[in-house]
C-alpha positions in Angstrom: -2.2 -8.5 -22.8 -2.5 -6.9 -19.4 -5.5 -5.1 -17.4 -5.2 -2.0 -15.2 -7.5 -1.0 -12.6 -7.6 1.6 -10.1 -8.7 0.1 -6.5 -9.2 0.6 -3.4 -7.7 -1.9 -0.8 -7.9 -2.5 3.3 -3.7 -3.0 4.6 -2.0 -2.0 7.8 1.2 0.0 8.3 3.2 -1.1 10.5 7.1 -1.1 11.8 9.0 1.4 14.9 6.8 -0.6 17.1 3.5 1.2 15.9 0.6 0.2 14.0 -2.5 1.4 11.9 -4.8 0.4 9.9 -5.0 2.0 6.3 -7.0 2.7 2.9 -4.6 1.8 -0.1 -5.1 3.2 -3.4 -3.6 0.9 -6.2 -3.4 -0.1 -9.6 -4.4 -3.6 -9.8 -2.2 -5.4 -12.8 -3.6 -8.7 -14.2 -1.7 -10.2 -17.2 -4.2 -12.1 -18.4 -7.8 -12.9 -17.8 -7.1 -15.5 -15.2 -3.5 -14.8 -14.9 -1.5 -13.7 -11.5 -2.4 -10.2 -9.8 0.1 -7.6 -9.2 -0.6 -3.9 -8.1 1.7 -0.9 -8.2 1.2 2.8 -8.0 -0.1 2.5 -4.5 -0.6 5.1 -2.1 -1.6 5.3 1.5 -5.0 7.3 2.0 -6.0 7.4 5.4 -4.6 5.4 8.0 -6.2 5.3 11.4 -4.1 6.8 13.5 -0.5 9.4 12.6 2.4 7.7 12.3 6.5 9.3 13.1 8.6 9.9 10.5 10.5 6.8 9.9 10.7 3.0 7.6 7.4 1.2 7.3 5.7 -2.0 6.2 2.8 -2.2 4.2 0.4 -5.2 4.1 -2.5 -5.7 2.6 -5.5 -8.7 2.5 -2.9 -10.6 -0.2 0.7 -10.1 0.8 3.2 -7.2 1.6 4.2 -4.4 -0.8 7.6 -3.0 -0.2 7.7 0.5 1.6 11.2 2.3 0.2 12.5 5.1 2.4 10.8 6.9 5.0 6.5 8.0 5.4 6.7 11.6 3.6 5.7 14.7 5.7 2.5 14.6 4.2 1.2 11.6 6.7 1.0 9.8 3.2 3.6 6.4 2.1 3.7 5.9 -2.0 6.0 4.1 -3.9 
């Protein structure tokens, strides 16, 4: 049996030589009540500073979640 939450989590963008800090909204998966943590359905809230269009890294406090493509128009990455 597996838990969904919706959280809020502290990450960094970062790649193209730039850098900012970010708020990530996730859903934080846990298989069982002491099991491993995974999160999906993230999205980038606010980051501290705009960004150019172009491929990005997203870390956050406990490892990296993959960035595919390019950040959207919108100022926003989401998987």
């Amino acid at each position: 049996m597996s838990t969904r939450e919706r959280v809020r989590l502290h990450g960094v963008i970062s790649g193209q030589g730039h850098e900012a800090k970010c708020t990530v909204l996730a859903t934080k998966v846990t298989l069982e009540p002491s099991g491993p943590v995974a999160y999906a359905a993230y999205s980038v809230e606010r980051a501290s500073q705009a960004l150019p269009e172009g491929d990005y890294q997203l870390f956050i406090s406990n490892g990296e979640l993959s960035v595919g493509g390019s950040k959207a128009d919108t100022g926003c990455l989401a998987n």
